[in-house]
N, C-alpha and C positions, 0 to 999 in steps of 0.2 A: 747508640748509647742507651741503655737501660737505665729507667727511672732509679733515683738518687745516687749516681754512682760519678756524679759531677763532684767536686772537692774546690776548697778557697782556692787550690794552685792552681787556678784559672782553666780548667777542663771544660765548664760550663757556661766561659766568658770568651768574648769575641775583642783580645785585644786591642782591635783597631775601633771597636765602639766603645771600649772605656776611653781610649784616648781623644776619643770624638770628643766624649760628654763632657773630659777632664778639659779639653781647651776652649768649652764654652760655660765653665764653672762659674765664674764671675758673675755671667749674663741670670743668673736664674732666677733673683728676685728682680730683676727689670722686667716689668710689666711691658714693657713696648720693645724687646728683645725677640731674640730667637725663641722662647720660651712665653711669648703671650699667649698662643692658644691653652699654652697648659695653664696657666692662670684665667684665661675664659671661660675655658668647662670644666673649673677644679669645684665651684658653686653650685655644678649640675650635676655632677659626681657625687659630689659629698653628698646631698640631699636624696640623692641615689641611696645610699649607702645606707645614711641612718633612715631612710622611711621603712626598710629591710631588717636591719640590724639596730636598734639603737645604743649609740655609739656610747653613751654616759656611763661610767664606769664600769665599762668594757674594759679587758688589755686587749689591744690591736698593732698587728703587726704591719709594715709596707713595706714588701720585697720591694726592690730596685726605688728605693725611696730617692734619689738624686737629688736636688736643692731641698728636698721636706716640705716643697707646696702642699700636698695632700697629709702629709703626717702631720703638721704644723696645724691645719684645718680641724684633723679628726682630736686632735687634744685639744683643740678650743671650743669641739664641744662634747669637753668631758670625760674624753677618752684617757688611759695610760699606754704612750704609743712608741714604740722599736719602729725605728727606720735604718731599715740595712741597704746596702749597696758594696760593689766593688771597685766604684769609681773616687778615689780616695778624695782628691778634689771638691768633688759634688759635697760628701758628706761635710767636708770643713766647713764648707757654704752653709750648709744646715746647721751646723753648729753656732754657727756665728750669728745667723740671723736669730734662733731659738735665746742665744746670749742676750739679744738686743731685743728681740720684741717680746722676752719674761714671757715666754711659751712654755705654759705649766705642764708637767709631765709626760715632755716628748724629748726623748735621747735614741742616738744614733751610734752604729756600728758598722764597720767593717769585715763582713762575712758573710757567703754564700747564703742562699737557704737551704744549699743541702745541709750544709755542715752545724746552720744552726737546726735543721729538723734531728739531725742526731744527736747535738747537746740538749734540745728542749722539743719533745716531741711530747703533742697538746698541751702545749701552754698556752696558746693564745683563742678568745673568744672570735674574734674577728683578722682576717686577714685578705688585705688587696694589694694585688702587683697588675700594677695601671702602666701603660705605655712599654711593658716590658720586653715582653715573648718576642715580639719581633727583631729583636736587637740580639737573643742568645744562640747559642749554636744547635741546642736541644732545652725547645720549650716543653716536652712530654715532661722532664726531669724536675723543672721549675715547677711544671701543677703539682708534682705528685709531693713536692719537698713541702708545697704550702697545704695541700690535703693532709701529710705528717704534723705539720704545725699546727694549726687548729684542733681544740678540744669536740669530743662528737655534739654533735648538734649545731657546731658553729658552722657561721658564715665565710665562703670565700668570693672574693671579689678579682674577676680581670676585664681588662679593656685591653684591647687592641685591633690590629687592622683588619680587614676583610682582605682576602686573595680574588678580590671581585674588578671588573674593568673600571668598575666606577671610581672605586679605591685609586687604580693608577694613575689614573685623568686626573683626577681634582687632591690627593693626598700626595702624589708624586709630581706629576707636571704639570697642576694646577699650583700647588702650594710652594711647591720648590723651584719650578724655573721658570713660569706666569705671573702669579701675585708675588714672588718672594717673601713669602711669610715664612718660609725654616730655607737654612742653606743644602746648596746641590749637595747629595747624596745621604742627607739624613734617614732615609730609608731603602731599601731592597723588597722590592717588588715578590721576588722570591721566597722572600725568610713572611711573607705574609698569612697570614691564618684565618681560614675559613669558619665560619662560627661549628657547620658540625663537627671540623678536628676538634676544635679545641671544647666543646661537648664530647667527644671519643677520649679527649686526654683525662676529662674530670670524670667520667664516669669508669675508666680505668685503674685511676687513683683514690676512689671511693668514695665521691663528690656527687651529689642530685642535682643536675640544674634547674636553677627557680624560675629562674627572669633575664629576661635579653633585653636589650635598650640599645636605638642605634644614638649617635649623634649626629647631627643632624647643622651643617653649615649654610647660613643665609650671606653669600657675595654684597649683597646691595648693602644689606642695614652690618654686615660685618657680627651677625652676633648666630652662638648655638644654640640649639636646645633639643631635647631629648623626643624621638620620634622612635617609627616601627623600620625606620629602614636601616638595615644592618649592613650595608654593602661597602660601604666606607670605611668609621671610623662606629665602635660596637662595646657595650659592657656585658658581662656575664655574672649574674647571680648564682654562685651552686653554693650546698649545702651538707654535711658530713652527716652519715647519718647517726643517729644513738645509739 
């Protein structure tokens, strides 16, 4: 499949992971849920983000934004934040919570990024799709719709897995069927992305990579933080040029 040619009627979406995400919607602002890691290094993220980009009256986008942990973050500080997804579920989650905790200018929608890169192509200063690429059917499609989105000179932000052994041990049958920290089959070992693809995907869709960051999980004391080893779990800073 050739960059942006994914569409809302689900070309670019993997069914069977919207309906994952959709019947663990509930769970997402439970800190001690299936979804605590994403709340453990949404703090190391974000400050990721803004030391790069500062995020204060920025507009920023977050592909595959799901409960709006990270879009909720980046408008609290400062930001005006679009959180899209296709998981309809997820998004009500984010709406609900955003109702309740008076989370200043962050609203959500239901639509691809291809589809929004063709209604709003460079509108946004900043844009991160965090935890996503590994879950779609054609990740090329997704960099190149969010390299569309972003005005030049902005920032794009992804995180996702390594297709590394390490990655499999401790992200798959470490986290999923050892500690039980995410349920069996939350990820595919296959659909995982190597930091140079996904550098081959941004520099094809006209993205300079900045900065890499791995994340970095300590078993004993249970807490993250941001190191050089990218073999696991990984962020990617690129840049559009002017």
């Amino acid at each position: 499949m050739s960059a942006l040619n994914a569409s809302a009627n689900g070309v670019n979406a993997d069914p069977a992971e919207l309906a994952k995400f959709s019947d663990l919607a509930h769970h997402w602002w439970d800190t001690q849920s299936e979804f605590a890691p994403l709340h453990a290094i949404n703090p190391l993220r974000l400050h990721w983000i803004n030391s790069l980009a500062a995020l204060e009256d920025k507009r920023v986008l977050d592909v595959g934004c799901g409960g709006g942990i990270l879009a909720d973050a980046m408008a609290r500080k400062g930001a005006e934040v679009l959180g899209i997804d296709l998981a309809g579920k997820s998004l009500k989650v984010a709406q609900l919570h955003a109702l309740e905790a008076q989370t200043p200018r962050v609203t959500y929608r239901e639509i691809s990024a291809e589809d929004l890169a063709a209604e709003q192509p460079g509108s946004f200063d900043v844009v991160t799709c965090m935890e996503m690429l590994e879950h779609v059917p054609d990740p090329a499609s997704i960099v190149a719709a969010c390299a569309a989105l972003v005005k030049p000179g902005g920032w794009v932000f992804f995180s996702t897995l390594n297709r590394h052994v390490k990655a499999y041990m401790l992200a798959v049958v470490g986290a999923e069927y050892v500690m039980g920290m995410l349920p069996r089959g939350t990820h595919e070992y296959a659909k995982f992305i190597t930091p140079s693809e996904l550098a081959g995907f941004a520099r094809h869709a006209g993205l300079d990579v900045q900065a890499m960051r791995g994340l970095e999980y300590n078993p004993i004391y249970k807490r993250y933080k941001l190191g050089n080893d990218t073999r696991v779990n990984y962020m990617m800073a690129t840049q559009k040029a002017t």
